[in-house]
N, C-alpha and C positions, 0 to 999 in steps of 0.2 A: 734271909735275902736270897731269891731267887739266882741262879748260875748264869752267867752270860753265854751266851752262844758261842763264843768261843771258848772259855772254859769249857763247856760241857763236851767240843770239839777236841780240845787238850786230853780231857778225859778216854776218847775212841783211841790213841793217837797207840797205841801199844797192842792195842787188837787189831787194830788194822796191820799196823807196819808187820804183825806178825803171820798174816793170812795174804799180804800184798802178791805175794808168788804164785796160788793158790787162785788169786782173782783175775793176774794175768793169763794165766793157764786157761780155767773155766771159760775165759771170755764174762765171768759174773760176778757182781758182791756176792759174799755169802749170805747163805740164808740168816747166822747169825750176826752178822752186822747189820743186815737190813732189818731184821727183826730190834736190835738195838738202836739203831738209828731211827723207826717208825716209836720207839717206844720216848725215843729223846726228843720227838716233832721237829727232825732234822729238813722236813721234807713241807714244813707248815709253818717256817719262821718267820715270814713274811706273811703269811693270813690274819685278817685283824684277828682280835682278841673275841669279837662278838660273832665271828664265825667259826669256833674251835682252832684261832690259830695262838701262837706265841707271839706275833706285833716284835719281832726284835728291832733294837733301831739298827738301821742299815749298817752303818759304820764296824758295828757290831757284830753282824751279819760277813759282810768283807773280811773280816779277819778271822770268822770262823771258814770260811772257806780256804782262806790262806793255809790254817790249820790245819785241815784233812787233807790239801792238796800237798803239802809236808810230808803226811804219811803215804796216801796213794793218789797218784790226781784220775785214776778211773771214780775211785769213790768219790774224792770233790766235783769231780765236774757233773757224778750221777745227784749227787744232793744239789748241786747248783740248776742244772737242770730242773731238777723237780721242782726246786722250790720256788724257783721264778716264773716259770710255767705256770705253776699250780696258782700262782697271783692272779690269774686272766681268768679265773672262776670265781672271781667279787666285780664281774662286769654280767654275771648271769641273777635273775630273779632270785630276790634270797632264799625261796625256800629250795632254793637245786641247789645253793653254793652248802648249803645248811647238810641234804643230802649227800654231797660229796665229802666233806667235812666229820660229820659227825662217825663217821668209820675211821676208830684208830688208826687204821693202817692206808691210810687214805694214801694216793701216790699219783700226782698225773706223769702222764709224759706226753711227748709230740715230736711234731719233727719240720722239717720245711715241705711247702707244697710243690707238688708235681702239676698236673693237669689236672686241678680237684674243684668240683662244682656243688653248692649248696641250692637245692633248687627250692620255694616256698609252696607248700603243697596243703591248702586248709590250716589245718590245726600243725600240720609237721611239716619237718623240714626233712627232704631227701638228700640224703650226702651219699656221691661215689668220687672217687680217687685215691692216689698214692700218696704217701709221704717218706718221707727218707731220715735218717739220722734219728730213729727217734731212741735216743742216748736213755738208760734206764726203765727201758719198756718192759724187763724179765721182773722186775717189783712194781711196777705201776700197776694201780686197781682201775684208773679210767686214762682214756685219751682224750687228748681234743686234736681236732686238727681245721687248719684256717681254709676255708675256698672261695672263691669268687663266686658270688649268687648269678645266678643264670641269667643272661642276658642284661647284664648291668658290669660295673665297677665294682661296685660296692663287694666288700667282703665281710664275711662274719667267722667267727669259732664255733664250733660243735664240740660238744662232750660229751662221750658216750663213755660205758663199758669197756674194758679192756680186751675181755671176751666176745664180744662181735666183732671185731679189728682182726686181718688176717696177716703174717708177720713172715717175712722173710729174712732167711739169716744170711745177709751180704756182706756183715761185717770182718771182712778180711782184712785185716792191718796189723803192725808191727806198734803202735802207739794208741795210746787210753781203748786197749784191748777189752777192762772190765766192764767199758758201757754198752755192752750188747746193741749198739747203736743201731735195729736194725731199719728195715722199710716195712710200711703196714697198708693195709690198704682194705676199705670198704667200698660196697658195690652197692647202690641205689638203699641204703640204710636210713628205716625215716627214725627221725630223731624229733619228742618232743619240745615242742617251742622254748620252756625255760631252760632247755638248756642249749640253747644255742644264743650267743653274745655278740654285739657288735661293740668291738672295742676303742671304736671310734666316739661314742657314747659318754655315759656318765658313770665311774663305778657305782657301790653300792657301800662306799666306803671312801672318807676326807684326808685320812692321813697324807704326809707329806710324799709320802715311796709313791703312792697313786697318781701322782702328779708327775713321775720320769717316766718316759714310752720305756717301753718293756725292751724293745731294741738294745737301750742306749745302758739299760740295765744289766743284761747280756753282757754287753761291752766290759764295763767294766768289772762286773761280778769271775769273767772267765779271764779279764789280766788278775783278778786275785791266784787264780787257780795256776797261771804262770807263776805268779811273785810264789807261789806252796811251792811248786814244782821247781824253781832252780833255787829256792833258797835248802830245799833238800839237797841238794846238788852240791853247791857250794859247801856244808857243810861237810859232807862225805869225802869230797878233794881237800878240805883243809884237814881234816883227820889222816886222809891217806898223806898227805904230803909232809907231815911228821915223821914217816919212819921209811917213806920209798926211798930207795935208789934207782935210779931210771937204768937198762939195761946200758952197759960200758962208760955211765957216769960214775963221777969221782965224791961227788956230793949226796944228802940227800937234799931232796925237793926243793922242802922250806928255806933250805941254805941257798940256792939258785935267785941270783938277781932277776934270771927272766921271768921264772916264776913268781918272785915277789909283785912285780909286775904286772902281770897278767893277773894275777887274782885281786892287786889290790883295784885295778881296773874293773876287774867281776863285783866285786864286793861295791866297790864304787854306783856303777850301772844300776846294781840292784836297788840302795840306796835309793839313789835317785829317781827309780820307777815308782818305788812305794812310795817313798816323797809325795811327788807327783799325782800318784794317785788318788791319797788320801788329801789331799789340800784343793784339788777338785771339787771332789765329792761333797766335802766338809764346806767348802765353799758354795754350791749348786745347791743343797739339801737347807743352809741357813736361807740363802735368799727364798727360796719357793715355801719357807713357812710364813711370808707374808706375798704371796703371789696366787693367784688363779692357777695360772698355768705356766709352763716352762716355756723362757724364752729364748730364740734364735742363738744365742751368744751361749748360753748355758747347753744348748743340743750338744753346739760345737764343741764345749771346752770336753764334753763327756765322749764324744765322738778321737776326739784328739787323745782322749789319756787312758780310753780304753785302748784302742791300737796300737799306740808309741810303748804302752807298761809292756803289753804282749812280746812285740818286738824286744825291749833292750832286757828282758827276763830273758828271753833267749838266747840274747847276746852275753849276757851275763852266764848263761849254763855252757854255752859254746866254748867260753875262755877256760871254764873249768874243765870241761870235756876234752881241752887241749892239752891241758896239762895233765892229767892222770894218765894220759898215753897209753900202750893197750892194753893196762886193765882195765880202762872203760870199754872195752871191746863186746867182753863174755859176757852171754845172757845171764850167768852167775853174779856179775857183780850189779848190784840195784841202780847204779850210775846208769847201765845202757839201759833201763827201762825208763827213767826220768829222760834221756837223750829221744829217745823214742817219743814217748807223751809227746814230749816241749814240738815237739816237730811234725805233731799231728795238730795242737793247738794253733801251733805259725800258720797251718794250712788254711783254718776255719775261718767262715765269713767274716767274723767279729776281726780278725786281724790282716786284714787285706790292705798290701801298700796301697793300692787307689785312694786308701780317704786321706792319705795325707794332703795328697791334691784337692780333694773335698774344701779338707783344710784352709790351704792356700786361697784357694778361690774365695772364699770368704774374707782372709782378712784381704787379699787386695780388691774389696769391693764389689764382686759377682753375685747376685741374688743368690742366698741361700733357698731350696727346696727339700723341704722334709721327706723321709721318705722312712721305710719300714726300719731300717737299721740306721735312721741318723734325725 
């Protein structure tokens, strides 16, 4: 019987946590995890099965990322990135998804748009502009990136080569330092027609995942990579809080009322986000395998529980990061590099307090309008 996607996650969990230093430093995965991750179709789990991918079911999916974000959330979020991304190449003619695909080492990445224009020129499509954030782009073998078609609304994706893409290294930060996140950019590059997508369209493929916008996928795929990131956290302050003594306390930790307190408050939080999450999901995922398409109420609940996980994962690493006091300080101890992460993750689109108001608006009544991320 085939490994679930999270086992085989469980599996990484000891090579990674052992090069994790190693990956913050470089600003990289290594070559050998990536090499082992492209060998485990860490990066293709989501591709049906009839286009060289592994079809894992979501649910499945979600907790393998929770996994890796355990060990390192640069690596989670680099495979999460990839691998949701890499989904929007089953909305190209199949024999280019087939092309991209068929290369073990297959890797997209991308990033969000700047001022990027796809113009239609005969047979090709000319793409120039910028893109930014594009998280895992030192292993990606192709890019896509999304532009408005020239003189219209409409937008489409391109995929090219990773090697016609020009790559600047902006990525200066103190949190999920391993995704090379950098900015790429091409200049009037014609790209043939099958491989450019309009994802407003019809995949090339019925499963139920094809039927969640890739937005809302996002969402909550990267509160899994929170719930990795402070459920490591959490564990490390309950381990230290067994034998600290806090400087001129009389106790250690675990003995401290406040401290009982406050982590069972963390523990609690976290709970409730995973909860949360997965009873969503599980919920969204049964109704649309008798549905067309997703409806207004299901956008919402995915919109609401990607967000709110993000957040109270935070809040939950925050009560722990209270409590270790300043050994969570030194870049030495692994705590400040989860502190870090968690609070480049709070930064990211996907977790922006506005949609709670999104929210709001909706249930007291306010037309809901779709949009890229909801």
């Amino acid at each position: 019987m085939p490994k679930t996607a999270q086992a085989v996650a469980e599996s990484f969990r000891e090579n990674i946590l052992a090069v994790a230093d190693e990956i913050d430093t470089t600003r990289s995965l290594t070559d050998d995890i990536v090499a082992g991750l492209k060998k485990a179709g860490a990066f293709r789990l989501l591709i049906p099965q009839k286009f060289g991918g592994l079809e894992a079911p979501f649910l499945d999916y979600l907790g393998a990322v929770q996994t890796y974000a355990e060990a390192d959330a640069s690596t989670a979020w680099c495979v999460n990135q990839g691998a949701v991304i890499g989904t929007t190449s089953v909305w190209l003619q199949p024999e280019a998804i087939h092309e991209i695909w068929d290369d073990p080492a297959a890797c997209v990445a991308n990033g969000p748009p700047g001022k990027c224009v796809a113009e239609p020129v005969g047979d090709v499509w000319r793409l120039s502009g910028r893109w930014g954030f594009s998280s895992g782009c030192r292993h990606a073998t192709w890019m896509t990136g999304a532009a408005r078609v020239k003189d219209s609304k409409r937008w489409v994706s391109s995929f090219f080569p990773k090697s016609q893409a020009t790559f600047y290294d902006t990525w200066d930060v103190q949190g999920l330092r391993g995704t090379a996140s950098y900015e790429f950019s091409v200049e009037r590059l014609e790209i043939e027609n099958r491989f450019v997508a309009d994802l407003s369209g019809v995949a090339q493929h019925d499963g139920v995942y094809y039927r969640l916008p890739t937005g809302l996928v996002f969402a909550v795929s990267f509160a899994s990579v929170a719930l990795g990131v402070a459920r490591a956290a959490l564990d490390a302050v309950f381990d230290l809080a067994q034998g600290k003594f806090p400087r001129f306390g009389t106790q250690v930790l675990k003995d401290d009322p406040d401290v009982q307190k406050l982590l069972g408050e963390a523990e609690i939080r976290w709970r409730a986000g995973r909860a949360f999450l997965y009873d969503t999901v599980s919920d969204v995922l049964d109704k649309l395998g008798d549905q067309d398409a997703i409806a207004d109420d299901q956008r919402i609940a995915l919109r609401m529980t990607g967000t709110h996980v993000i957040r109270e994962a935070a809040a939950a690493l925050d009560l722990a990061y209270t409590v270790a006091g300043s050994s969570s300080i030194y870049r030495s101890n692994p705590l400040q590099r989860r502190f870090q992460d968690m609070h480049v993750i709070t930064q990211h689109v996907q977790g922006r307090l506005q949609y709670y108001g999104l929210v709001g608006r909706y249930y007291l009544g306010h037309p809901f309008v779709p949009g890229p991320l909801t």
